[in-house]
N, C-alpha and C positions, 0 to 999 in steps of 0.2 A: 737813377744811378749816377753819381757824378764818380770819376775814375780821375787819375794825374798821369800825365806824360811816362812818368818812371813804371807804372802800372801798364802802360801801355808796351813799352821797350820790353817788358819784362813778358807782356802774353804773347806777341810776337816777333821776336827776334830776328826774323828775316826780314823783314822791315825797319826802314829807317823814318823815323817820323818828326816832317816839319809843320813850326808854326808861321802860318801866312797869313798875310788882311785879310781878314774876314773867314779864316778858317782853317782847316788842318788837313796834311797831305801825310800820304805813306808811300816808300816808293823802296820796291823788293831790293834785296842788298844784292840777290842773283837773279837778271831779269830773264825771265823766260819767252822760248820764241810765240809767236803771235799767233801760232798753231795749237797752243796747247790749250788754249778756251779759258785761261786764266787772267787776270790785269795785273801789270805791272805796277801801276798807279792805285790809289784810292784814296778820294777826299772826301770830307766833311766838314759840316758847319760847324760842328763842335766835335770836343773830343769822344764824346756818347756815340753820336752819329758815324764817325770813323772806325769804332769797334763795331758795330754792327755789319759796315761794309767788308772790312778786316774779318770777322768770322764767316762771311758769306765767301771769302776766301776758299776758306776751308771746307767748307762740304760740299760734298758730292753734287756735281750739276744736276740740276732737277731733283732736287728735294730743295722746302721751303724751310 
C-alpha cells in the first residue's frame, strides 16, 4: 500500500504530520493529558508505517 502525505492529513486530521531524516512523525493538534492511555506523538519509518500506528490510535485499547 503506498499512501501520500495529503492522503494522510485527509484520514486524520487531528494530527499534524512531519517529514524528518529518516522518517515521519505525527503529533495531535490537541494534546491530550498522559492519563488518558493515548500518545501524543507517533512515528514511522515510512509513511505505511505511520498509518498503521495512527490507526492503533484509534481503537479501543486491547483489541488488536
Amino acid at each position: 500500500m503506498t499512501v501520500t502525505v495529503a492522503e494522510v492529513i485527509r484520514a486524520f486530521p487531528g494530527w499534524q504530520i512531519y517529514d524528518l531524516a529518516g522518517g515521519w512523525a505525527a503529533v495531535r493538534t490537541n494534546l491530550l493529558p498522559r492519563t488518558s492511555g493515548l500518545s501524543n506523538v507517533r512515528r514511522g519509518e515510512t509513511l505505511e508505517e505511520l498509518v498503521r500506528r495512527l490507526e492503533a490510535e484509534t481503537r479501543p485499547r486491547g483489541t488488536a
